[in-house]
N, C-alpha and C positions, 0 to 999 in steps of 0.2 A: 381458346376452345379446348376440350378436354380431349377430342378424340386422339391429339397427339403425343396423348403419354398412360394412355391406356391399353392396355395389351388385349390381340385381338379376341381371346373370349369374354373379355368386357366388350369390346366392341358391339362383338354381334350378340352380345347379350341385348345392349341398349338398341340396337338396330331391330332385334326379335319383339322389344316390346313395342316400336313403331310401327311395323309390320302388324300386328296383332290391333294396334290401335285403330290404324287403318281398315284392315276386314272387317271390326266391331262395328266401325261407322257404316261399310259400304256393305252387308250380307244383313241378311235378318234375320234377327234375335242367332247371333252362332254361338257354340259351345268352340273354345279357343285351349288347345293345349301347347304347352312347348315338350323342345325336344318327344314327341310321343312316337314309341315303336310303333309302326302297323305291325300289327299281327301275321298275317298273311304274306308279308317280305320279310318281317324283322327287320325293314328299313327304318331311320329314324327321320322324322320329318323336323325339319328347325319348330318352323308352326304348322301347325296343324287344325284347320278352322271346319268344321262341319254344319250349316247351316240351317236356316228353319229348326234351332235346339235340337238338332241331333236326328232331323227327319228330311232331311235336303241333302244335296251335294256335299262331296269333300273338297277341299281345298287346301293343298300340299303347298307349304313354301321353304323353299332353300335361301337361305342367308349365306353371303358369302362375301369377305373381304379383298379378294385376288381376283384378278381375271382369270390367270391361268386354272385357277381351281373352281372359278364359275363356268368359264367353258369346258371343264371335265366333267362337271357333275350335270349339264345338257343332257347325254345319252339316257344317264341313269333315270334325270327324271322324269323323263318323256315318257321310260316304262313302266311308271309307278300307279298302281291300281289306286287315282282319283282322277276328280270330274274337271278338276281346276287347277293349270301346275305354275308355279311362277319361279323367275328366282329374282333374287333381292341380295343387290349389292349397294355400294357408295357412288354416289350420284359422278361425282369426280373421276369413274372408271367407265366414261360412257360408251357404254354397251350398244353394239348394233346387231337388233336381232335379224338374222339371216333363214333360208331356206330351212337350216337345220334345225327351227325351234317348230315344226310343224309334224305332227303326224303322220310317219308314211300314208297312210290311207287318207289322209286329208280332211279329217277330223279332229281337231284339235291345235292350239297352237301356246307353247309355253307367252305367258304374261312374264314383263319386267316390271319390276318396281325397284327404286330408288329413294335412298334415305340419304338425309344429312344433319348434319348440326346446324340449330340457325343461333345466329348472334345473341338469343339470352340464354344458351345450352340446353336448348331444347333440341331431341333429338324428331325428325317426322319423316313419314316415308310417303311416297304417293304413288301410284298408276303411270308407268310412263308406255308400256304396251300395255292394251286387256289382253289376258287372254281369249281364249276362244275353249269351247267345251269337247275334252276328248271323249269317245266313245268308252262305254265300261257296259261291264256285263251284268243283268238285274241284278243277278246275287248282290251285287254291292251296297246292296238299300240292306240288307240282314246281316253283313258283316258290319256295315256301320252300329246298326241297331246296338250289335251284341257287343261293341267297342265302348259305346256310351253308359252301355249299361253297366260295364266294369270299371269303367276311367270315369274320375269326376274331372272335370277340364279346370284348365290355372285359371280362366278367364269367363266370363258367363254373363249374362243381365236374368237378375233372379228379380222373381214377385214378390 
């Protein structure tokens, strides 16, 4: 398998396009960016999937190869202005989500998702928690708007 001699910004490179592969099938018709700054934190989102082409939810993913730095980046993304937050590590780190992947107010619950290599090097990722949908404040239907309308996404299904 490859993933053992590649260094980990390959890694989560090929891990972000699993990820992203995955959203494409399961969200309809989404607009698919990586690494993309939101504007409004200046956070960077690994992927970044907005759906319904740019008129639905956001949906924020953290790719991460460590535990120790998937369970740091918990807090951060719990507070991140979208509707859907997951994180996404290697299946082999099995993660147990706890108490702490929920919304204080109990609206919202971070998704895992898990990738691997399968035996012809193909890399896939899947659903291993859903999330659940955190509360956001309308404006977010007009900051997305105006996000789409300056970013063209890495990933899309065009007519």
């Amino acid at each position: 398998m490859h993933q053992a001699f590649l260094n980990r910004q390959q890694q989560e490179g090929r891990a972000r396009n699993a990820v992203a592969d995955l959203l494409q099938r399961r969200l309809i018709v989404p607009k698919i960016y990586f690494e993309a700054i939101w504007p409004q934190t200046g956070n960077r989102a690994d992927v970044l999937a907005i759906d319904r082409a740019g008129a639905g939810e956001m949906h924020w993913v953290e790719v991460k190869t460590s535990l120790d730095v998937a369970l740091q980046s918990l807090p951060i993304l719990k507070s991140l202005p979208a509707h859907f937050k997951y994180l996404a590590v290697p299946e082999e780190l099995q993660l147990a989500p706890g108490p702490d992947w929920y919304a204080l107010d109990g609206m919202g619950r971070v998704g895992l998702i898990t990738f691997r290599e399968l035996g012809s090097e193909e890399m896939v990722a899947e659903f291993k928690l859903r999330p659940e949908r955190f509360r956001q404040k309308p404006e977010i239907f007009d900051q997305i708007d105006a996000f789409t309308a300056k970013h063209r996404p890495d990933w899309e299904i065009r007519d």
